[in-house]
gemmi code that builds the backbone of each chain (N, CA, C; Angstrom):
import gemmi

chains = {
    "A": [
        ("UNK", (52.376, 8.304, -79.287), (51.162, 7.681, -79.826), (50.719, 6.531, -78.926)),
        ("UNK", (51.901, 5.359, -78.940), (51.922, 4.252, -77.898), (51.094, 4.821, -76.641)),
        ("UNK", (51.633, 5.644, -76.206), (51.342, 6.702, -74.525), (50.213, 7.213, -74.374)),
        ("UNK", (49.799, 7.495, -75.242), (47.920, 8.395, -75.447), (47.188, 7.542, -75.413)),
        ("UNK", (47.871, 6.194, -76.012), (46.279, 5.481, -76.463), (46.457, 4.777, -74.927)),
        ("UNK", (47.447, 3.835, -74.240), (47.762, 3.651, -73.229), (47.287, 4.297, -71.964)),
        ("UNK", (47.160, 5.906, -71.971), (46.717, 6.666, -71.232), (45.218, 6.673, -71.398)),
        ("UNK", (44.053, 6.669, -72.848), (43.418, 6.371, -72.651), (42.346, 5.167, -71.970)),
        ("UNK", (43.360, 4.256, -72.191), (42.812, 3.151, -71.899), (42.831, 2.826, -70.772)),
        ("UNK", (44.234, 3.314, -69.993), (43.865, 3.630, -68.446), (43.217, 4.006, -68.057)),
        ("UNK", (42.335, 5.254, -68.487), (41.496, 6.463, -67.560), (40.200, 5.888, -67.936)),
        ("UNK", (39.907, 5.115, -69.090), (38.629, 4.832, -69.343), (38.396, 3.640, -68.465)),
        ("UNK", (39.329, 2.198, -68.134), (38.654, 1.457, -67.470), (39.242, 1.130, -65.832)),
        ("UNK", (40.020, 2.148, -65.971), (40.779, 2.318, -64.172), (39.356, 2.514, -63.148)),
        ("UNK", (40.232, 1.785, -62.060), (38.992, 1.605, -60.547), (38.875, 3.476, -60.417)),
        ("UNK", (38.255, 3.944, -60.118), (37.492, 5.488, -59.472), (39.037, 6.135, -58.381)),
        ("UNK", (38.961, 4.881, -57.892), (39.811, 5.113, -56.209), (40.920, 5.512, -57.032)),
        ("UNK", (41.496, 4.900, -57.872), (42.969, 5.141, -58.292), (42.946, 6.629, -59.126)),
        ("UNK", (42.255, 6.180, -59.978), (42.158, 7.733, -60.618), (41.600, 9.112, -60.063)),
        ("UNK", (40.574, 8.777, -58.897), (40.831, 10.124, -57.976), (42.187, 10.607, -57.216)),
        ("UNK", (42.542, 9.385, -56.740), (43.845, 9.410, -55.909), (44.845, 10.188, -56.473)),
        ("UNK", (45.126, 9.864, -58.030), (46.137, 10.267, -58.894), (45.981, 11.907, -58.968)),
        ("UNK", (44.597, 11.711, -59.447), (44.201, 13.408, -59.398), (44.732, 14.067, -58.252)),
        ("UNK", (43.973, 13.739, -57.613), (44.751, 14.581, -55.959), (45.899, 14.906, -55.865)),
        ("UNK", (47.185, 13.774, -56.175), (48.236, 13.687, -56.281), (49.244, 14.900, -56.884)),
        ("UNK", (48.316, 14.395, -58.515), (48.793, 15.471, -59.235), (48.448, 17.176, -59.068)),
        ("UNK", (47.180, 17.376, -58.147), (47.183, 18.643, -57.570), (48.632, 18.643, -56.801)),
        ("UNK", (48.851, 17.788, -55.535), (49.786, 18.972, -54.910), (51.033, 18.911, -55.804)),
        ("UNK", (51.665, 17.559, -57.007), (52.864, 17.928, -57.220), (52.508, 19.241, -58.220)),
        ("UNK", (51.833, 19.551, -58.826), (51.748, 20.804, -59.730), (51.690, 21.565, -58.718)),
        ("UNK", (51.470, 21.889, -57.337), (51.536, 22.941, -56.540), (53.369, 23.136, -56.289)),
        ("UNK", (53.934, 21.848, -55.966), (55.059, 22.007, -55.731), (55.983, 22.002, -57.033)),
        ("UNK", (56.091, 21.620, -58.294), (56.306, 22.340, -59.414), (56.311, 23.868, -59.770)),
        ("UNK", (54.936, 24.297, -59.343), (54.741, 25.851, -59.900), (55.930, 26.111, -58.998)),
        ("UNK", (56.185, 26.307, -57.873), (56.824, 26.649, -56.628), (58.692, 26.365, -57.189)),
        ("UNK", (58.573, 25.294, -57.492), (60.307, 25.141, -58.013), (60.401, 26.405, -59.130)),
        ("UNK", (59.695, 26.002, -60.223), (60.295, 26.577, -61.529), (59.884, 27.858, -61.086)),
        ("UNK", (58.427, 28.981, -60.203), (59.120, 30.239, -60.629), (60.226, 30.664, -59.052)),
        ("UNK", (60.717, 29.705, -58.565), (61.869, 30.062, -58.031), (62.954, 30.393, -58.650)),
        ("UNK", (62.927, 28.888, -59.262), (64.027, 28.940, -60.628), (64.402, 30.350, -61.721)),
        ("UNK", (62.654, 30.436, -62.068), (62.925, 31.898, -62.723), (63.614, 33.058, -61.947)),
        ("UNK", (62.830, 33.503, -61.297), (63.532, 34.553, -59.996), (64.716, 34.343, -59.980)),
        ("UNK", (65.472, 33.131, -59.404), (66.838, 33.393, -59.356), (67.799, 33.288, -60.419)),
        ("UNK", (66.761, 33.514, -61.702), (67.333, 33.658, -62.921), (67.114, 34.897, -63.401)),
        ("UNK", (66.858, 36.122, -62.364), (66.554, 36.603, -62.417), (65.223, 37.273, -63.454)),
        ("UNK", (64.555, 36.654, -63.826), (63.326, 36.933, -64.551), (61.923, 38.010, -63.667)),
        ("UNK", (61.503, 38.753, -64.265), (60.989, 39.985, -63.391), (59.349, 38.755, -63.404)),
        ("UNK", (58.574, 39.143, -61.995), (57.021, 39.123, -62.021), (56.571, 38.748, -63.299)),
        ("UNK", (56.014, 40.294, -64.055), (55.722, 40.115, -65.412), (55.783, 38.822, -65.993)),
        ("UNK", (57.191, 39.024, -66.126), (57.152, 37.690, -67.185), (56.981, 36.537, -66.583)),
        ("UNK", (57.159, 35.924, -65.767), (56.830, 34.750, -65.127), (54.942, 34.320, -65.329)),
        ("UNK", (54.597, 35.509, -64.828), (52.963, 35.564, -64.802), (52.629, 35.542, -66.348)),
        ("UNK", (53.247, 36.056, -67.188), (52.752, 35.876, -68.930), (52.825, 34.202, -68.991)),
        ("UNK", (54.045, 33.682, -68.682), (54.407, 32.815, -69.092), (53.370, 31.503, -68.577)),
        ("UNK", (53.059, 32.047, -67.218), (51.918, 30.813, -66.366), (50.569, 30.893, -66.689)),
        ("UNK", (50.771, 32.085, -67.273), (48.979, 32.401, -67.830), (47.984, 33.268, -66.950)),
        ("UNK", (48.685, 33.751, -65.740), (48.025, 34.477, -64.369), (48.434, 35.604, -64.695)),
        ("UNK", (47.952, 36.859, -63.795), (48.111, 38.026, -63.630), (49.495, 38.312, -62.713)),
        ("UNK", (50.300, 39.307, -62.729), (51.278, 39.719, -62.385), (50.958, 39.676, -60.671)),
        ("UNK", (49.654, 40.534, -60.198), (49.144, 40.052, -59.060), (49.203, 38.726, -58.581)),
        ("UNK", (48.774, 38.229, -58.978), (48.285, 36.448, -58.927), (49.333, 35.774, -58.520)),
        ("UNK", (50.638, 35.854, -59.212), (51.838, 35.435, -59.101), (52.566, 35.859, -57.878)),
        ("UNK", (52.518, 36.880, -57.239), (53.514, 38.078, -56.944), (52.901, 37.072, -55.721)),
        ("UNK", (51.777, 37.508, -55.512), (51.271, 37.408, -54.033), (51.192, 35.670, -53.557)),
        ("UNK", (51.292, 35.490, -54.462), (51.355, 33.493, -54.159), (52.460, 32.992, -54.174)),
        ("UNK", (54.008, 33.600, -54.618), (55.114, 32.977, -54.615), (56.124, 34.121, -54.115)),
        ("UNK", (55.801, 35.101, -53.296), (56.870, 36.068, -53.209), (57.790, 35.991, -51.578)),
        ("UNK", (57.207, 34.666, -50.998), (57.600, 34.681, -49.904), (58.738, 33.243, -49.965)),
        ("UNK", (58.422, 32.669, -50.755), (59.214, 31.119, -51.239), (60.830, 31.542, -52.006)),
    ],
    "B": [
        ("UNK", (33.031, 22.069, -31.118), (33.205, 21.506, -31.729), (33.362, 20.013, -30.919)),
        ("UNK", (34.616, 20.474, -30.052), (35.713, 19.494, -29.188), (34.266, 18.783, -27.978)),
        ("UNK", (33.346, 19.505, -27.916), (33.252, 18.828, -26.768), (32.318, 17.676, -26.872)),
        ("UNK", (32.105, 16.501, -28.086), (32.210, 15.258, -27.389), (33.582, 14.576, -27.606)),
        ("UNK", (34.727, 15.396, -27.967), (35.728, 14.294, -28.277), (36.061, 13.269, -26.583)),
        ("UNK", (36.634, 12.307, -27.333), (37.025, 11.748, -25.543), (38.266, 12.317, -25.546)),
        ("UNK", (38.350, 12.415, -24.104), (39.926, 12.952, -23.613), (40.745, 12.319, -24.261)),
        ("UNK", (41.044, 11.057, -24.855), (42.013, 10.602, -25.341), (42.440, 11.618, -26.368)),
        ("UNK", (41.440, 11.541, -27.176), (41.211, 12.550, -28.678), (41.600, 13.934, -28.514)),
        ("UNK", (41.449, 14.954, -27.447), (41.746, 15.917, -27.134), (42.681, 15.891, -26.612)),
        ("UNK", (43.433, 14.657, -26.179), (45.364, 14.917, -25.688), (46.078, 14.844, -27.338)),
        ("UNK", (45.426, 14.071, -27.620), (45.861, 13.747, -28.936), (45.587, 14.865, -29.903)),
        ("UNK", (45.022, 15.660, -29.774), (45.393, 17.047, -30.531), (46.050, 17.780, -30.271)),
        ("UNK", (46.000, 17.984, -28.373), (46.986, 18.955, -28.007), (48.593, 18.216, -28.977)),
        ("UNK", (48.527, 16.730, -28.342), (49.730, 16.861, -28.647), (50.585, 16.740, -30.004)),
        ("UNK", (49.598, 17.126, -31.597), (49.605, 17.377, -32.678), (50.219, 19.339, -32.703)),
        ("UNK", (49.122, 19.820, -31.672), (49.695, 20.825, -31.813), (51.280, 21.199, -31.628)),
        ("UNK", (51.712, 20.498, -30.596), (52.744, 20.843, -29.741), (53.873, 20.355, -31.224)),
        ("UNK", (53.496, 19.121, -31.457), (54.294, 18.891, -32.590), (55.114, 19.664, -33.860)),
        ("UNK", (53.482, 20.067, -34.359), (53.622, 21.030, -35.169), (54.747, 22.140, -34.862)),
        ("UNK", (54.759, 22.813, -33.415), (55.250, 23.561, -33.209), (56.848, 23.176, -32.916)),
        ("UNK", (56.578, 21.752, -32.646), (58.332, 21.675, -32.884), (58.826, 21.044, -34.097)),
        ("UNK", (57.836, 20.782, -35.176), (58.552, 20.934, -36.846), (58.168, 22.342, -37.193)),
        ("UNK", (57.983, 22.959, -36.759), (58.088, 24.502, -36.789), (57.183, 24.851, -38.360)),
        ("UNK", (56.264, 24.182, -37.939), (55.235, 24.171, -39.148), (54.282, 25.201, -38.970)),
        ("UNK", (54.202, 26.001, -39.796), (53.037, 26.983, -40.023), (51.945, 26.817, -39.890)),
        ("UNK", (51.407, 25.217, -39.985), (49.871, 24.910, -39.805), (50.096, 23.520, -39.335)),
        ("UNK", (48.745, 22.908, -38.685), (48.957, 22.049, -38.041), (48.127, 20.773, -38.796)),
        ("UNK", (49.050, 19.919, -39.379), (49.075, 19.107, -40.716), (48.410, 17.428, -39.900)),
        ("UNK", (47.892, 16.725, -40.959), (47.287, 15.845, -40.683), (48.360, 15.068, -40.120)),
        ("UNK", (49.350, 15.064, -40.792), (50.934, 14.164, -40.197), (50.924, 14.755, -38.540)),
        ("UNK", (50.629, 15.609, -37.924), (50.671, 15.958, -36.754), (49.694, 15.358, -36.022)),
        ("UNK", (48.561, 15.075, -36.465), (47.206, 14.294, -36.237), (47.850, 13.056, -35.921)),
        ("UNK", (48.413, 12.447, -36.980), (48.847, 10.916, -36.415), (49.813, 10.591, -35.479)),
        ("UNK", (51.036, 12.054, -35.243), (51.542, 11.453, -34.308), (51.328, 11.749, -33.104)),
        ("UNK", (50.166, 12.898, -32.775), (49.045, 12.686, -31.431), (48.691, 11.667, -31.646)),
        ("UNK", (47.611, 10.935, -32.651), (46.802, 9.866, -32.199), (48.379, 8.697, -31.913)),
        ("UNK", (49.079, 8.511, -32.192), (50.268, 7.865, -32.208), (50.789, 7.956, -30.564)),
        ("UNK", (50.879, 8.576, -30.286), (51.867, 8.685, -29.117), (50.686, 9.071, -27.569)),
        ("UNK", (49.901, 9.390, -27.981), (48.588, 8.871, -27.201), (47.627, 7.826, -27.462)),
        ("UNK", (48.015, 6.762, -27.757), (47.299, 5.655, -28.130), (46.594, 4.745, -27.113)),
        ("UNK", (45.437, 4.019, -27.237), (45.169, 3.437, -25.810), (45.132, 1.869, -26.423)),
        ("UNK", (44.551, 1.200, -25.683), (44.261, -0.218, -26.227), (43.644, -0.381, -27.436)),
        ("UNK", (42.643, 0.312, -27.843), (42.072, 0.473, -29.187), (42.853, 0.585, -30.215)),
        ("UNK", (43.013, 1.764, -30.165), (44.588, 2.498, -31.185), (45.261, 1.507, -31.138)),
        ("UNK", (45.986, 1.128, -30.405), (47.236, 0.480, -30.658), (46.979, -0.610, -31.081)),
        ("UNK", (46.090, -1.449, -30.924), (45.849, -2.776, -31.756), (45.282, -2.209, -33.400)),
        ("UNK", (44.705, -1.351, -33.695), (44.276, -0.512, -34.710), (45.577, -0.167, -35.659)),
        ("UNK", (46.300, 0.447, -35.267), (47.910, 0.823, -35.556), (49.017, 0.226, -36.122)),
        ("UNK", (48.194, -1.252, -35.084), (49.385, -2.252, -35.466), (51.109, -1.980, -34.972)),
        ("UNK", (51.986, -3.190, -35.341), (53.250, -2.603, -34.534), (54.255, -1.993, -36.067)),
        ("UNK", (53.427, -1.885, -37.310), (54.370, -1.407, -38.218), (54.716, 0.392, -38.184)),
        ("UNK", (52.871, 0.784, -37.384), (52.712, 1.982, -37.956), (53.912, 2.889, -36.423)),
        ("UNK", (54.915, 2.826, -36.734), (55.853, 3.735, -35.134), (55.872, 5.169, -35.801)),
        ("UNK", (56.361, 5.912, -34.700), (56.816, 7.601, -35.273), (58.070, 6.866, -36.083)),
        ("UNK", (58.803, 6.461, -35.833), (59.979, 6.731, -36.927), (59.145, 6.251, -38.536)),
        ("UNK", (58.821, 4.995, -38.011), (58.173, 4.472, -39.881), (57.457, 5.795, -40.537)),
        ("UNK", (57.029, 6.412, -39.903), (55.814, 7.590, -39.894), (56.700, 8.691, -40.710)),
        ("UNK", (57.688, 9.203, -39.642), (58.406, 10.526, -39.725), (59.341, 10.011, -41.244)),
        ("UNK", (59.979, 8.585, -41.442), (60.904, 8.263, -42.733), (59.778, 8.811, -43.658)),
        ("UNK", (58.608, 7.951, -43.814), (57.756, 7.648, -44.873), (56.921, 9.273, -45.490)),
        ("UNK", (56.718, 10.298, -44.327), (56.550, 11.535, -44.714), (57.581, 12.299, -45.353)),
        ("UNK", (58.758, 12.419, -44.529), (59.984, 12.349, -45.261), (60.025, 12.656, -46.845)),
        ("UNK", (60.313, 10.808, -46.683), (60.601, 10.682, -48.146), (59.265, 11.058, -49.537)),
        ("UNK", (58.224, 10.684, -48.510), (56.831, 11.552, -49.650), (57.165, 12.924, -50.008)),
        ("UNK", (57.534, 13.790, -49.054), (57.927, 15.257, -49.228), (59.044, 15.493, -49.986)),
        ("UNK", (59.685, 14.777, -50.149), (60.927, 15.116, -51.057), (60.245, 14.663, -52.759)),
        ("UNK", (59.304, 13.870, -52.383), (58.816, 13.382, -53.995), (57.634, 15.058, -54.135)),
        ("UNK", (57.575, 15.752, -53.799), (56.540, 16.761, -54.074), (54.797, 16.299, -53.000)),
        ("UNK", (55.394, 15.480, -51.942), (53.918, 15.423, -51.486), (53.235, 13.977, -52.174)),
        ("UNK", (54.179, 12.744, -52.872), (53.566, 11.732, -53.046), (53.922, 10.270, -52.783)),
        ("UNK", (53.095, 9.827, -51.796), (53.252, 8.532, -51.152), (53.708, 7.585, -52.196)),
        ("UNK", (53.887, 6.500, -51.463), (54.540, 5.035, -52.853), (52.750, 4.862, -53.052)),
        ("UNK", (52.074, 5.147, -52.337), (50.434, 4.324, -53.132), (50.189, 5.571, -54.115)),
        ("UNK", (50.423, 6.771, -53.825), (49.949, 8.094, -55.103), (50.845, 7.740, -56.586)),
        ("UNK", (52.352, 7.122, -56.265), (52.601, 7.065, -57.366), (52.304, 5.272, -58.078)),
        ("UNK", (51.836, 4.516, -57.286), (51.289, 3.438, -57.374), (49.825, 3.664, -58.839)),
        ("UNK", (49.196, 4.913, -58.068), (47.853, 5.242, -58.814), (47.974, 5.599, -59.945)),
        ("UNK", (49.098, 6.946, -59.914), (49.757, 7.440, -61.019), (49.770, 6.138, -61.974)),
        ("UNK", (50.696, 5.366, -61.868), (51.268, 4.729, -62.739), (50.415, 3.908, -63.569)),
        ("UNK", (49.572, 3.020, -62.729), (47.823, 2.192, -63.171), (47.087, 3.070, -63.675)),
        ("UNK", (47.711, 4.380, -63.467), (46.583, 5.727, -64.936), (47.550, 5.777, -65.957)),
        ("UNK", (48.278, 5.478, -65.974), (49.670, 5.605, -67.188), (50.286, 6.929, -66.966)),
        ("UNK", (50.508, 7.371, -66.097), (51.050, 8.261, -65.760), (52.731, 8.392, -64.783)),
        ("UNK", (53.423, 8.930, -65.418), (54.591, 8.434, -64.643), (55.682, 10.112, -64.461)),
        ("UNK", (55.601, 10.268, -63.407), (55.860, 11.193, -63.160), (57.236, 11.700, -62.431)),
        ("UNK", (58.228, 10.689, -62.319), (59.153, 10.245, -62.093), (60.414, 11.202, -62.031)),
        ("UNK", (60.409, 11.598, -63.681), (61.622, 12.616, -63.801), (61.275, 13.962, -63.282)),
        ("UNK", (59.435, 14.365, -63.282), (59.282, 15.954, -62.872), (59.805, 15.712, -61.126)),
        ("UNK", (59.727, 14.367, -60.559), (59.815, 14.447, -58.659), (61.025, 14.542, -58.648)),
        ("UNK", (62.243, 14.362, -59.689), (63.377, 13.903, -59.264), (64.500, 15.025, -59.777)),
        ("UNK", (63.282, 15.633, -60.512), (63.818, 17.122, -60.643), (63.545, 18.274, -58.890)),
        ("UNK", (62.436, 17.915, -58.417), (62.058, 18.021, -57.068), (63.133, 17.522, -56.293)),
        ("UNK", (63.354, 16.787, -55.997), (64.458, 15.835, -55.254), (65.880, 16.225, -55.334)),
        ("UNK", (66.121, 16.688, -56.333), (67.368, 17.220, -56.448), (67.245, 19.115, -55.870)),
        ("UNK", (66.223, 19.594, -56.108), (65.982, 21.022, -55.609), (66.163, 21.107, -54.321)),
        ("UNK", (65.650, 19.939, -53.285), (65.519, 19.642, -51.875), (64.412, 20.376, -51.481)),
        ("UNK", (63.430, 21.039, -52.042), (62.452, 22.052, -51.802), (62.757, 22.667, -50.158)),
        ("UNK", (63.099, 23.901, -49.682), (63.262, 24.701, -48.789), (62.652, 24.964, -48.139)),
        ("UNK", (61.401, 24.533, -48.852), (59.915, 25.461, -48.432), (59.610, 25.797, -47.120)),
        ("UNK", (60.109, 24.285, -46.551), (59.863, 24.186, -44.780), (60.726, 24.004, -44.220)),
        ("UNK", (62.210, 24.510, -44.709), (63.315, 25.043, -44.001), (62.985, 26.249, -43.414)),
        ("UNK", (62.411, 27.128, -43.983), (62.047, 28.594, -43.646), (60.635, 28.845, -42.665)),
        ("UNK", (60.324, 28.460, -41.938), (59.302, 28.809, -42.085), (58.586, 30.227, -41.351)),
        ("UNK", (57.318, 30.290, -41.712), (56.894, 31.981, -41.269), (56.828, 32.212, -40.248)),
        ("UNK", (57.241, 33.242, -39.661), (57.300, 33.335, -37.981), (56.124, 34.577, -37.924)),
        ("UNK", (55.500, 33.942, -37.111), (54.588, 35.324, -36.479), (54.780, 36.286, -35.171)),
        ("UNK", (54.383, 37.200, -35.446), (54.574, 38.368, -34.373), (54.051, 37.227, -33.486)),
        ("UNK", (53.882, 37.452, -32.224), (53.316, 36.818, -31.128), (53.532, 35.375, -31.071)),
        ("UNK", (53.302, 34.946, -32.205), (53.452, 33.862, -32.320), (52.839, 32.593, -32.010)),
        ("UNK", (51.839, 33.256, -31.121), (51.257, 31.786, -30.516), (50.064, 30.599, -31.710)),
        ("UNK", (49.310, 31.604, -32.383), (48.590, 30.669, -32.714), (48.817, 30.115, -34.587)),
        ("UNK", (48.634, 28.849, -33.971), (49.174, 28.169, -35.623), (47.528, 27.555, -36.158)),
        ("UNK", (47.128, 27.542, -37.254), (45.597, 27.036, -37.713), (45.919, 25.473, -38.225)),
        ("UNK", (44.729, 25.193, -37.899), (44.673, 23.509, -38.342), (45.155, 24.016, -40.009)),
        ("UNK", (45.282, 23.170, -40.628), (45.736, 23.181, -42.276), (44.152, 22.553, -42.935)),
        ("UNK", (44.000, 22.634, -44.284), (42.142, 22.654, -44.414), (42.435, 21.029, -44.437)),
        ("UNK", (43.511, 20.176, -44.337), (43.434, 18.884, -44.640), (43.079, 18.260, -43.386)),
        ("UNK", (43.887, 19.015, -41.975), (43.285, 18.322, -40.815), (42.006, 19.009, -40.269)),
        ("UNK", (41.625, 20.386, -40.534), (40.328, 20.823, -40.592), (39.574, 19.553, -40.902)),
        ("UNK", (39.087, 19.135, -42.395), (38.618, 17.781, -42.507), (38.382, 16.935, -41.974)),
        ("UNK", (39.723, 16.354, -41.349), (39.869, 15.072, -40.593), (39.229, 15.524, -39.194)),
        ("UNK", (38.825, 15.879, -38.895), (38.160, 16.764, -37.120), (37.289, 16.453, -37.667)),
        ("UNK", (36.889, 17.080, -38.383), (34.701, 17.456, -38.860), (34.617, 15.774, -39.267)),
        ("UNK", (35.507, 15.309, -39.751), (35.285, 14.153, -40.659), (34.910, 13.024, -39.738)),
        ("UNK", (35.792, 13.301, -38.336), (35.773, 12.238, -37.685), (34.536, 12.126, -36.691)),
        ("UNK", (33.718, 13.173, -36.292), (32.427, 13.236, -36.227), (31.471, 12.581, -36.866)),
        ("UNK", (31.626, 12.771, -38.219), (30.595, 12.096, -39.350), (30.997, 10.476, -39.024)),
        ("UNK", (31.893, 10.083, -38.715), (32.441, 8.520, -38.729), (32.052, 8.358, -37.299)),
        ("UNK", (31.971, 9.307, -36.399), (32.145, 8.082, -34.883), (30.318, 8.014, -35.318)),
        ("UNK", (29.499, 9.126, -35.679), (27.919, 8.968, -35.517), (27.432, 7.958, -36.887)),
        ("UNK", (28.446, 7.902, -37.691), (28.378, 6.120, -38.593), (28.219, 5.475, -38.105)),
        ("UNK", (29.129, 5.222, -37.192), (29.438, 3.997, -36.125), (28.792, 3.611, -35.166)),
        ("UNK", (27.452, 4.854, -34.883), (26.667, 5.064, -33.767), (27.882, 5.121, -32.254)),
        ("UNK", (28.984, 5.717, -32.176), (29.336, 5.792, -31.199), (28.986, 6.849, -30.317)),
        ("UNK", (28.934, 7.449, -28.955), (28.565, 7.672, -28.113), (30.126, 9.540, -28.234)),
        ("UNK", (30.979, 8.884, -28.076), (31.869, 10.129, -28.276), (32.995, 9.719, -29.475)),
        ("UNK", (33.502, 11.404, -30.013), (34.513, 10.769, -30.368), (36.053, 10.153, -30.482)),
        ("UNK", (36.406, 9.224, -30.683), (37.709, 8.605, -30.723), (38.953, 8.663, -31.311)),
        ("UNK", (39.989, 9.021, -31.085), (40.916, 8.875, -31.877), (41.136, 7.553, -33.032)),
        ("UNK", (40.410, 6.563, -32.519), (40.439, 6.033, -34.072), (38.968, 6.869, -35.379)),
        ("UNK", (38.087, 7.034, -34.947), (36.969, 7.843, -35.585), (38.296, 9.234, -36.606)),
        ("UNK", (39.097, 9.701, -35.358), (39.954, 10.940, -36.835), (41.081, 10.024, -37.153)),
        ("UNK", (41.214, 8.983, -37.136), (42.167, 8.065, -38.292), (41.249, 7.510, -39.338)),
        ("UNK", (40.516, 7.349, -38.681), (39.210, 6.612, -40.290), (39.352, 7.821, -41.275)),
        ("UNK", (38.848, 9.020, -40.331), (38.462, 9.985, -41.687), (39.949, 10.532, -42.271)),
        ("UNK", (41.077, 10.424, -41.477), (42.164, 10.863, -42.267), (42.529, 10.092, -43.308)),
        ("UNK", (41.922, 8.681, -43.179), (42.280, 7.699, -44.343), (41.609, 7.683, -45.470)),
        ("UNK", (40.200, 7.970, -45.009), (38.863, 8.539, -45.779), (39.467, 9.967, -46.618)),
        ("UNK", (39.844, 10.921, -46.114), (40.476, 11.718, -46.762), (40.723, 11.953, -48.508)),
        ("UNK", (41.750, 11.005, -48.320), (42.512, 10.686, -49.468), (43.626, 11.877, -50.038)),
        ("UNK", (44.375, 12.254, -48.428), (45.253, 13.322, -49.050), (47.077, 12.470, -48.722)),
        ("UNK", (48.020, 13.353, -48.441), (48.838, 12.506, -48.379), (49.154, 11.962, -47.308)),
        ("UNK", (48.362, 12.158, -46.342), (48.722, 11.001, -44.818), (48.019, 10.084, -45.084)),
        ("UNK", (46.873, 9.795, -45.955), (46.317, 8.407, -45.807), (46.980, 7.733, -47.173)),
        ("UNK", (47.774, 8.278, -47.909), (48.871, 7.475, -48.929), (49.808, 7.199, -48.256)),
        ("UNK", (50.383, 7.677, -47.223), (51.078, 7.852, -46.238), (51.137, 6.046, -45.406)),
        ("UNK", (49.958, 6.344, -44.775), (49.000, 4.934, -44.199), (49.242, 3.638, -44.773)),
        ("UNK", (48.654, 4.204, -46.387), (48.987, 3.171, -47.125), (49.636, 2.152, -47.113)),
        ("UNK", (50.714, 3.491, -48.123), (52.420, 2.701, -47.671), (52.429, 1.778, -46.533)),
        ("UNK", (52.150, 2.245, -44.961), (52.560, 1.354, -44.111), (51.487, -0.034, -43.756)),
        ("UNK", (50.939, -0.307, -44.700), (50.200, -1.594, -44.886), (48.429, -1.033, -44.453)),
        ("UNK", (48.295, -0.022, -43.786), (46.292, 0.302, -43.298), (45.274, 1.127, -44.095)),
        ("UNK", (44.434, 0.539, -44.387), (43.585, 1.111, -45.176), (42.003, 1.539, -44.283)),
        ("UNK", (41.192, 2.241, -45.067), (39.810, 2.761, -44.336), (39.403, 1.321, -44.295)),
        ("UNK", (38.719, 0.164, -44.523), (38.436, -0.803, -45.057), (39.090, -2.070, -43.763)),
        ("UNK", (40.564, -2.108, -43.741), (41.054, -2.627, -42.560), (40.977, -2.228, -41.388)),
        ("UNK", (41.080, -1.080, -40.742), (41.202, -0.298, -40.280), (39.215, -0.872, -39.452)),
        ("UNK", (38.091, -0.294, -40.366), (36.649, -0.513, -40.265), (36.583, -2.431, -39.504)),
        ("UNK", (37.486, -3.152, -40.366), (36.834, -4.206, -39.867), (37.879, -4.602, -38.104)),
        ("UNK", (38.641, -3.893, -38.237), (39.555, -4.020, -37.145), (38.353, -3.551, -35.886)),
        ("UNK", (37.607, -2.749, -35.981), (37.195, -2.119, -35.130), (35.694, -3.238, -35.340)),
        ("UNK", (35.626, -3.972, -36.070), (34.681, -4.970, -35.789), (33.059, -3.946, -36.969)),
        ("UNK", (33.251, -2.740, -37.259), (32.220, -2.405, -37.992), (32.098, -3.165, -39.313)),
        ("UNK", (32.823, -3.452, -40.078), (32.279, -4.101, -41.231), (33.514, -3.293, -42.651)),
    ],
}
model = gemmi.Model(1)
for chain_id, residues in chains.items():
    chain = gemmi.Chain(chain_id)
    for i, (resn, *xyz) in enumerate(residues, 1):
        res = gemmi.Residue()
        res.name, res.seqid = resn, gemmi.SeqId(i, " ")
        for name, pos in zip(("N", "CA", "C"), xyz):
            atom = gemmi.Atom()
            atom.name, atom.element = name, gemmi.Element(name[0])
            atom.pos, atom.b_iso = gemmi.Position(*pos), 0.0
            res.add_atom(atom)
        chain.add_residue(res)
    model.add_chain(chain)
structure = gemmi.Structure()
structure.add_model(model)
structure.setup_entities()
């Protein structure tokens, strides 16, 4: 509760610079996140399929963006 | 594209490329940009640079950004002034050691590696900045402005080591 309202109150009167910055940020670590955990899956052995149900993408989508990592 | 860079600027890519190719990087990353403009530096640059910004401060400080998932001490600086703290997902990262660029892709032939779209940018970018500046060609400080201008992780990168677009501008006497 503390954290939301906190978070709002950040994003509503934070400088531009910081909160683009963050954004950005948080693009590549969610790039390098997706990249850990469906490693993680894989060598948990978990098939395509399910990984891609689970991320919300197509079995394609997945396959071809993480099959070389 | 290249041909008003000044020769400085065009050693200073070659020798980004060459780099790249000996972190055996798949694409040729803005961090490769700085340590051409770095290690071809002239009187400009180097008073620009300052004596904090060296390859080693450079090579630690990428480093250790890459082990956080790609985020400088100023990205998680930003993070945090948004209330955002992201701490335990990097250190779950950190402990993985990410591999990613242990491996990297080898090509048949092998010869040609592509700018990455971040130093793509910083090239085109630094055009738009030297004809800001009304300069005549462009400079290896003109693709440090725009890599700082950017706002990806070499100019959090920057940061960290004390230079901003802003310092950087008045260093060069523009404003």
């Amino acid at each position: 509760m503390t954290d939301t309202t906190e978070l709002v109150t950040a994003a509503a009167g934070a400088d531009p610079a910081d909160g683009l910055r963050a954004v950005a940020a948080l693009r590549r670590l969610l790039e390098h996140l997706e990249a850990a955990q469906v490693r993680n899956a894989r060598e948990q052995g978990w098939p395509w399929q399910r990984i891609a149900v689970e991320l919300g993408v197509t079995r394609q989508a997945v396959h071809k963006k993480h099959r070389r990592s | 594209m290249f041909e008003k860079f000044s020769r400085r600027t065009v050693r200073a890519v070659h020798t980004a490329v060459r780099t790249a190719q000996q972190d055996d990087s798949p694409t040729i990353e803005e961090e490769h940009l700085l340590f051409g403009i770095l290690s071809e530096a002239g009187p400009v640059s180097r008073r620009v640079l300052g004596s904090r910004i060296t390859p080693e401060a450079l090579r630690e400080a990428f480093a250790r950004a890459r082990r956080r998932g790609d985020l400088s001490e100023t990205d998680m600086a930003a993070l945090r002034r948004m209330g955002i703290d992201v701490r335990s997902a990097t250190a779950a990262l950190e402990w993985r050691d990410e591999p990613r660029r242990a491996r990297p892709r080898r090509r048949f032939g092998g010869g040609h590696r592509p700018f990455s779209p971040d130093s793509k940018r910083a090239l085109s970018g630094a055009v738009a900045e030297a004809r800001e500046m009304g300069a005549r060609r462009i400079e290896d400080v003109h693709v440090l402005l725009a890599v700082l201008r950017g706002g990806g992780l070499a100019s959090g990168v920057l940061t960290d080591l004390g230079l901003d677009y802003q310092a950087v501008r008045r260093a060069l006497g523009g404003g």
